[in-house]
C-alpha positions in Angstrom: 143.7 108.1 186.3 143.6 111.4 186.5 145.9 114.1 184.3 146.9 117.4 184.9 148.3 120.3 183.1 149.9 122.9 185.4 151.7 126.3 184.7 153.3 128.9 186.3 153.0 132.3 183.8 154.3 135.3 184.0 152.0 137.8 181.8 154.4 140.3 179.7 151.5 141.6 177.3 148.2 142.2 179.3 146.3 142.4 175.9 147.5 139.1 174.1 147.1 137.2 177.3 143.8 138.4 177.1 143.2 137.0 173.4 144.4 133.8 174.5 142.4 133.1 177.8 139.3 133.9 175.7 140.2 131.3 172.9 141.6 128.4 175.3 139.0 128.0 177.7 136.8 126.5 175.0 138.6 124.3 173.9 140.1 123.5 177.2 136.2 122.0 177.7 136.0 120.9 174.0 138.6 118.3 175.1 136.7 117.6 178.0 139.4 119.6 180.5 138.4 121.6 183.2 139.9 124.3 185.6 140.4 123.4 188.8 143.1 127.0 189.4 143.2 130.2 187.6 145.2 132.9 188.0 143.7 133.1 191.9 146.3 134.7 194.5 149.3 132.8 195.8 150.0 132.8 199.3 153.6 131.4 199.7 154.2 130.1 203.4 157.7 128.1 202.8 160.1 129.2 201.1 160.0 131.2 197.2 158.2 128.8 194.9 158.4 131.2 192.7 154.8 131.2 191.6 153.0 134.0 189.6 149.7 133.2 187.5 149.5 129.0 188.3 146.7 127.4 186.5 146.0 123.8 187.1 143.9 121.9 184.2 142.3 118.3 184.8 141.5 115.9 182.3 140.3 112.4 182.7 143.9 110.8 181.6 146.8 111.6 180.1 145.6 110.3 177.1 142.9 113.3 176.7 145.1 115.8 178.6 148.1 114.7 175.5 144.7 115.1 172.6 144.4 118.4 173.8 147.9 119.4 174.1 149.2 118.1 171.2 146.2 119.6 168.9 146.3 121.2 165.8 143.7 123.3 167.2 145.9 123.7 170.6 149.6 124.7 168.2 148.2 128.5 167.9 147.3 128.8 171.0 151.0 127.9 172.3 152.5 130.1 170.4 149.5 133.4 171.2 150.6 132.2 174.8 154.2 132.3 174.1 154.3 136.1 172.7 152.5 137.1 175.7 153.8 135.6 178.5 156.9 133.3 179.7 155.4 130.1 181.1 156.5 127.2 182.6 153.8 124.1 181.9 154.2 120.6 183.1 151.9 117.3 182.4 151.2 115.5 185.4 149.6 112.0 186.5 147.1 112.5 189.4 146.2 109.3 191.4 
C-alpha cells in the first residue's frame, strides 16, 4: 500500500530553503520516493485550510516512506529544513 509524506511549509529563509530542495530531492528518489506536489499554487474553495508551500511525497509503503524519513542521511536535512522554514509534515497510508 501506498505511503505518503505531506507538508504544509511556510519558507522564512528563501536561501536555506533553497539548499535544502537541492539536497532532498536526491535522496527523495534514492529511497525510491517521488513527487507527486511541489510548491504548485493553492487554490482554496472551502473554507481556510491554511495551506502555503504543500508537497506531497509517495513511496511504495510506509515501510520505505519510514527508511527515508528516519535516515541518517535524511536527520540534516530536517534540521536545514527546520532553520528555514516552519513546517507541518505528516506520514500517511494511501489505499
Amino acid at each position: 500500500m501506498s505511503a505518503y509524506l505531506i507538508a504544509n511549509i511556510v519558507v522564512t529563509d528563501p536561501a536555506r530553503f533553497v539548499e535544502y530542495r537541492d539536497q532532498v530531492a536526491p535522496l527523495i528518489a534514492r529511497f525510491g520516493g517521488r513527487y507527486l506536489v511541489r510548491g504548485g499554487a493553492v487554490t482554496p474553495v472551502e473554507g481556510d485550510p491554511g495551506l502555503q508551500r504543500v508537497v506531497v511525497l509517495e513511496f511504495a509503503d510506509m515501510a520505505a516512506l519510514r527508511a527515508f524519513y528516519d535516515s541518517a542521511e535524511y536527520a540534516p536535512l530536517i534540521a536545514l529544513r527546520a532553520s528555514a522554514t516552519v513546517s507541518n509534515v505528516a506520514l500517511v497510508e494511501g489505499v
